[in-house]
MDTraj code that builds the backbone (N, CA, C; nanometers):
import mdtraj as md
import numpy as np

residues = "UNK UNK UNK UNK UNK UNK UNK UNK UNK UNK UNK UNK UNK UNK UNK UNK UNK UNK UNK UNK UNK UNK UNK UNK UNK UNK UNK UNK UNK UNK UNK UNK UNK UNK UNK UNK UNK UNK UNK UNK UNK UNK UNK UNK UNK UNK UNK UNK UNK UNK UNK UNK UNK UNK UNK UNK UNK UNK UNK UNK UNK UNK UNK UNK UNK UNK UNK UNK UNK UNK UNK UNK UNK UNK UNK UNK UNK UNK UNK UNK UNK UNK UNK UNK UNK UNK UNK UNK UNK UNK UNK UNK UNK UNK UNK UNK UNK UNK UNK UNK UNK UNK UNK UNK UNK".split()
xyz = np.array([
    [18.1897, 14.3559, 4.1142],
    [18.0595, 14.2969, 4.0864],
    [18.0669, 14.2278, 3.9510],
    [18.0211, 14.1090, 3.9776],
    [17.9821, 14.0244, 3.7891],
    [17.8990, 14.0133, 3.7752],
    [17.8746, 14.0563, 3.6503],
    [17.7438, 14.0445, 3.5369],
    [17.7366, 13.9210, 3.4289],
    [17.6101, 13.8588, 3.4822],
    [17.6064, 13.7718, 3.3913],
    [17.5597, 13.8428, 3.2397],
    [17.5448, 13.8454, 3.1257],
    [17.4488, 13.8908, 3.0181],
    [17.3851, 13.8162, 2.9668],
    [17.2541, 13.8542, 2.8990],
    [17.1574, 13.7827, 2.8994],
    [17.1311, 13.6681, 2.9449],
    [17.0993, 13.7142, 3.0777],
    [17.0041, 13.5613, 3.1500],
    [16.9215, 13.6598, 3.2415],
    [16.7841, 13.5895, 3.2168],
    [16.6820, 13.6310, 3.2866],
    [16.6743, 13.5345, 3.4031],
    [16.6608, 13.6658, 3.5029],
    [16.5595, 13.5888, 3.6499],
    [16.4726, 13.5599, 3.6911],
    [16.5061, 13.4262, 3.7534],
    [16.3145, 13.4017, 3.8087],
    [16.2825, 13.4451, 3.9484],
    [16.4266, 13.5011, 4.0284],
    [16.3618, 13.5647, 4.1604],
    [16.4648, 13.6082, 4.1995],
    [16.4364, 13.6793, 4.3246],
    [16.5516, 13.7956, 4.3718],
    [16.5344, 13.8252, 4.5519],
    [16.6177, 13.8387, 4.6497],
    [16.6210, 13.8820, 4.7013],
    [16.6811, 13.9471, 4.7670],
    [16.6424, 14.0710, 4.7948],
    [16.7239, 14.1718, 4.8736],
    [16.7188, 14.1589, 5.0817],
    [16.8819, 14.1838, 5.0527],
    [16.9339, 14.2108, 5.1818],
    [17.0188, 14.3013, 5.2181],
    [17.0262, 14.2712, 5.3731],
    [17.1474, 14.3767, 5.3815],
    [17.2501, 14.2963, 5.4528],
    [17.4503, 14.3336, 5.4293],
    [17.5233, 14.2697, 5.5305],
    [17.5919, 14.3824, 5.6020],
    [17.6745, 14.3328, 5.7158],
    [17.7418, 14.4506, 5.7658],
    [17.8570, 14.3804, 5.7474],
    [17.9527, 14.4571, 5.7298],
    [18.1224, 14.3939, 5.7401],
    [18.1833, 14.3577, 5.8945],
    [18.2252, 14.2636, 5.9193],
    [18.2195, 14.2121, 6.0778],
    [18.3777, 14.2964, 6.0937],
    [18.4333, 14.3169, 5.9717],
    [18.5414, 14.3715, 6.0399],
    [18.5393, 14.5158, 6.0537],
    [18.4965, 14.6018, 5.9978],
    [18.4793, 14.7486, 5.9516],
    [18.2890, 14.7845, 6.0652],
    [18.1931, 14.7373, 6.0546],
    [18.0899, 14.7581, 6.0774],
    [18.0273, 14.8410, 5.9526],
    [18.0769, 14.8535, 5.8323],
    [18.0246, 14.8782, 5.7312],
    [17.9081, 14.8500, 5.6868],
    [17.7598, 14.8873, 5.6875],
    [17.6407, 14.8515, 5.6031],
    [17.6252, 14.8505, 5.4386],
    [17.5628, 14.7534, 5.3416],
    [17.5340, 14.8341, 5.2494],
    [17.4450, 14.6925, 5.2281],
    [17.3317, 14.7195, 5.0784],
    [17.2559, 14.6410, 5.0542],
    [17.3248, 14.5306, 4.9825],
    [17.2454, 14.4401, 4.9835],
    [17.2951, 14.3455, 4.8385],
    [17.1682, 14.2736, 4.7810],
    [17.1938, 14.2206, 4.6644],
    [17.0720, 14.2053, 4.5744],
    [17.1544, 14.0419, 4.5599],
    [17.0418, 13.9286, 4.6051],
    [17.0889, 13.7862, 4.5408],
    [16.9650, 13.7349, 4.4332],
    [17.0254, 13.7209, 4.3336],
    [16.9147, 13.6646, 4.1975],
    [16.9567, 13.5443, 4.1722],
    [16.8461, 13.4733, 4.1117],
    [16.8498, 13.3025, 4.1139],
    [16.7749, 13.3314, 3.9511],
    [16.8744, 13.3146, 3.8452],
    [16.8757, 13.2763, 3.6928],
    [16.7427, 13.1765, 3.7003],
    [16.6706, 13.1629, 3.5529],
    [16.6089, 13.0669, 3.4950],
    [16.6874, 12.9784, 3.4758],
    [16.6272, 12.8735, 3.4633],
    [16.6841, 12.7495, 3.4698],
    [16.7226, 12.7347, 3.2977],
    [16.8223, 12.6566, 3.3060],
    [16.9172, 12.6962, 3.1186],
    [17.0320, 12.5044, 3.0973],
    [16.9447, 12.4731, 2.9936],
    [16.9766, 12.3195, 2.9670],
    [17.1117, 12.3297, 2.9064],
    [17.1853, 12.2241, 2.9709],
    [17.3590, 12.2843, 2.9352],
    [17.3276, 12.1108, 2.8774],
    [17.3613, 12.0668, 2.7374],
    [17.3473, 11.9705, 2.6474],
    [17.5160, 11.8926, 2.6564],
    [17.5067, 11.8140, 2.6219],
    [17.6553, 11.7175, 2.6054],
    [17.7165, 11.7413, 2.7319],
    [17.6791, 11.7415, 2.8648],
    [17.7478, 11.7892, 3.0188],
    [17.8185, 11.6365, 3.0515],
    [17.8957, 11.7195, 3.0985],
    [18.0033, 11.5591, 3.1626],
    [17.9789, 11.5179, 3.2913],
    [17.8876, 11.5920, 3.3338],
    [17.8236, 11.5499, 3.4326],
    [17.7878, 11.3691, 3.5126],
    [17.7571, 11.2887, 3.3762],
    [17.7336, 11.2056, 3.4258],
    [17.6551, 11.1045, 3.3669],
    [17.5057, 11.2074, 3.3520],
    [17.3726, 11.2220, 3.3251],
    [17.3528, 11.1140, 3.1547],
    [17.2991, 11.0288, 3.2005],
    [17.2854, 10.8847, 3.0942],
    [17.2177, 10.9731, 2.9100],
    [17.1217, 11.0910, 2.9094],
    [17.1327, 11.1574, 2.7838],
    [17.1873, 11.2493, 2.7829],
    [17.2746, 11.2777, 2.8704],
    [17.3910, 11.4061, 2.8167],
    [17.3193, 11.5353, 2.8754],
    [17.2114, 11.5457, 2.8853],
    [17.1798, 11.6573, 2.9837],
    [17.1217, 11.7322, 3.0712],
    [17.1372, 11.8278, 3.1690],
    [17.1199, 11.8541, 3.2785],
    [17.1058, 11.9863, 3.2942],
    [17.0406, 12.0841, 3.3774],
    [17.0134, 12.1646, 3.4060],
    [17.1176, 12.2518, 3.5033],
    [17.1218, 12.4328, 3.4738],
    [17.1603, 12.4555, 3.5953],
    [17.0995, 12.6263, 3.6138],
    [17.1275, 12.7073, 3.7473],
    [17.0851, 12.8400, 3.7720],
    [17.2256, 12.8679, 3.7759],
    [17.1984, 13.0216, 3.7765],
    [17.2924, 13.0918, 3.8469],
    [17.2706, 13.1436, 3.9777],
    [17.3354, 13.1625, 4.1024],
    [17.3414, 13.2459, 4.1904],
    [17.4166, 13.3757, 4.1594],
    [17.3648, 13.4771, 4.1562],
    [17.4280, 13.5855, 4.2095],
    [17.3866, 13.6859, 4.2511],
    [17.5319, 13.7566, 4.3203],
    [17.4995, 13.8539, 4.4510],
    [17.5575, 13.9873, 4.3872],
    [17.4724, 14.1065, 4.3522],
    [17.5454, 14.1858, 4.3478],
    [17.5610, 14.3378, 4.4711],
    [17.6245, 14.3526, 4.5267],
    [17.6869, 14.4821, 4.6031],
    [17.8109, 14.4261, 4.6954],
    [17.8485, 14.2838, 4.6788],
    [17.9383, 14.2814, 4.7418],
    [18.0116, 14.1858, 4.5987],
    [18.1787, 14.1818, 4.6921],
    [18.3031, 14.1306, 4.5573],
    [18.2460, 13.9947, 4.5421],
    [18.1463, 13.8952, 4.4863],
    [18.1090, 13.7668, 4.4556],
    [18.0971, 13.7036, 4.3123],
    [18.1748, 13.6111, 4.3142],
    [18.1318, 13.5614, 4.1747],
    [17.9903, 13.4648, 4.1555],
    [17.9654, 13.4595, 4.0145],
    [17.8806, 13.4079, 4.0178],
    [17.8491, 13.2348, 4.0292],
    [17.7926, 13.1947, 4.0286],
    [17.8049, 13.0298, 4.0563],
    [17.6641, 12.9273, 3.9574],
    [17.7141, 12.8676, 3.9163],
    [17.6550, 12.7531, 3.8251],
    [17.5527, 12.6737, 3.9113],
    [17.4612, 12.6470, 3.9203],
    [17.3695, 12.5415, 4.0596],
    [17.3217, 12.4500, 3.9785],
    [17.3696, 12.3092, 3.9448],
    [17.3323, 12.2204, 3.8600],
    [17.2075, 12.1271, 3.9391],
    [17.1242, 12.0726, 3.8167],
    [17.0540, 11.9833, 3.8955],
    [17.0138, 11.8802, 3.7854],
    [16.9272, 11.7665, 3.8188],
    [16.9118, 11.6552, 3.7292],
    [16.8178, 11.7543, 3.6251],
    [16.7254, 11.8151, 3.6467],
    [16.6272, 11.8911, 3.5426],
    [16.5825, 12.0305, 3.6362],
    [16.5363, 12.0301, 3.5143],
    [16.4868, 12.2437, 3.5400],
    [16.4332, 12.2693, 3.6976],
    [16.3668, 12.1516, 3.7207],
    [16.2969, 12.1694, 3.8501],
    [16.3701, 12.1707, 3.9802],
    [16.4756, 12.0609, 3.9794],
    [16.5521, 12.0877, 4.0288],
    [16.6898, 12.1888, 4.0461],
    [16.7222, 12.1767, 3.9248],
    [16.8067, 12.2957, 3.9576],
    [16.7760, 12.4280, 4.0237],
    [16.6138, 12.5193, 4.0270],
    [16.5996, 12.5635, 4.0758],
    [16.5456, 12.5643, 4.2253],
    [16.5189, 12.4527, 4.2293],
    [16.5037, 12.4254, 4.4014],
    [16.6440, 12.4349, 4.4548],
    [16.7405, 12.3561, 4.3915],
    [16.8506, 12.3583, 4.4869],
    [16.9298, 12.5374, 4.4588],
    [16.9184, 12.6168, 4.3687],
    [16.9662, 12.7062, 4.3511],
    [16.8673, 12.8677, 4.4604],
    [16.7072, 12.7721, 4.4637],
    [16.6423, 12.9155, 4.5135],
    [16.6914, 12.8815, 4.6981],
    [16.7663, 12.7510, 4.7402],
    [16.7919, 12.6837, 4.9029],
    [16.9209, 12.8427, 4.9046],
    [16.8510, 12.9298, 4.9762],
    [17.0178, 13.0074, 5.0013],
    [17.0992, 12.9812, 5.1165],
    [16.9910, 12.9119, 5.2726],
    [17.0987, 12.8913, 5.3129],
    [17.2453, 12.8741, 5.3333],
    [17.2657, 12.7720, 5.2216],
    [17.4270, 12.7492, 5.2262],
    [17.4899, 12.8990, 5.1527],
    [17.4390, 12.9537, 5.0660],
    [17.4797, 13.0927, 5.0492],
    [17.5078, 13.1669, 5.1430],
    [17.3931, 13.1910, 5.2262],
    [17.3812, 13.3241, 5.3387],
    [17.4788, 13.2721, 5.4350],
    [17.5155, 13.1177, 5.4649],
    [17.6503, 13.0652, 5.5422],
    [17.7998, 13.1213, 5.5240],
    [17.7783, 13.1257, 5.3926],
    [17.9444, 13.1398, 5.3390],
    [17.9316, 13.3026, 5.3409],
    [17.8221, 13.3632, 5.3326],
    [17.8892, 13.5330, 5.3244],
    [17.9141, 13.5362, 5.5072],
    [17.8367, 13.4791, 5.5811],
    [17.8347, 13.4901, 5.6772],
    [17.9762, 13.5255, 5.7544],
    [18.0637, 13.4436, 5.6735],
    [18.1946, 13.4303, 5.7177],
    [18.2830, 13.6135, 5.7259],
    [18.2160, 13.6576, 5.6430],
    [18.2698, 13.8076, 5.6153],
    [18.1508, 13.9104, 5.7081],
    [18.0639, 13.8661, 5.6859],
    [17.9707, 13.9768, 5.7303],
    [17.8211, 13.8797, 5.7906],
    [17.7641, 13.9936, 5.8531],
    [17.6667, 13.9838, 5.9216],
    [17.5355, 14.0296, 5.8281],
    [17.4448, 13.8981, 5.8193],
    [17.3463, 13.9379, 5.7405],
    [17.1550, 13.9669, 5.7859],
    [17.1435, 14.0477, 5.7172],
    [16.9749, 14.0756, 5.8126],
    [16.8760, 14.0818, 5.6594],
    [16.7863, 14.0739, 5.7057],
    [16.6621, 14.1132, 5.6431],
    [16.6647, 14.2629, 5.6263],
    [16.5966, 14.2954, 5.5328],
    [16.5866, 14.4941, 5.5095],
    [16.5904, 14.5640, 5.6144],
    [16.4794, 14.4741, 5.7009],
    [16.4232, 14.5642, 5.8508],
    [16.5546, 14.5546, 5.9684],
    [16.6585, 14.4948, 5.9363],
    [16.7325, 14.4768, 6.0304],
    [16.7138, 14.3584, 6.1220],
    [16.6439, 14.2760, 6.1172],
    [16.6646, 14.1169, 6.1891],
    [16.7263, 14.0377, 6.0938],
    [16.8145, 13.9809, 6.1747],
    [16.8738, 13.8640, 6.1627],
    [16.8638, 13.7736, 6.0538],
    [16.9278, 13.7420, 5.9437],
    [16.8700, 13.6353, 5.8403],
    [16.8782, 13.5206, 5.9107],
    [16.9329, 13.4628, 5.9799],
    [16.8770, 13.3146, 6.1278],
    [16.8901, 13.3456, 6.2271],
    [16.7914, 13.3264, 6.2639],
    [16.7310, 13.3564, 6.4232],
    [16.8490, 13.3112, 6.5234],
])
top = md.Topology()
chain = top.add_chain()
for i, resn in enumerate(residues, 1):
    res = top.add_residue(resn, chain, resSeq=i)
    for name in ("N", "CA", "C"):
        top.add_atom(name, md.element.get_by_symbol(name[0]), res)
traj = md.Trajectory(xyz[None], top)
């Protein structure tokens, strides 16, 4: 598990996966960082800077991930979209809601 330090979250949600190979259950916790102005970015960006979140998952082995965007607002829209998240664990495990349905139908 990685720990970011000091960065506060602006939201969280809990799930559960099962291991597709083992049938293993356990929870996991995904948090989406405040949005945090990264200055002089090589990004691109015509005044030098740009926004980004963090994703992270902790109860399973995941690192954490940078979610850049043009400004604060965006970065957290594209960082709170988990879809493409809940895709890629998908690949290892099977993911549900607390109650046990399905995170996509």
């Amino acid at each position: 598990m990685s720990i970011i330090n000091n960065i506060r979250y602006a939201a969280e949600r809990l799930l559960i996966v099962r291991s597709q190979s083992t049938g293993a259950s356990r929870e996991i916790l995904i948090r989406i960082s405040e949005p945090i102005v990264e200055v002089d970015s090589k990004l691109g960006l015509a005044d030098g800077l740009c926004c980004y979140c963090w994703q992270s998952i902790y109860g399973i082995d995941w690192s954490p991930r940078k979610i850049y965007g043009m400004d604060s607002m965006q970065a957290l829209n594209l960082a709170s979209d988990l879809d493409p998240l809940i895709l890629e664990i998908g690949r290892d495990y099977i993911v549900c809601w607390p109650g046990g349905e399905p995170y996509f139908d």
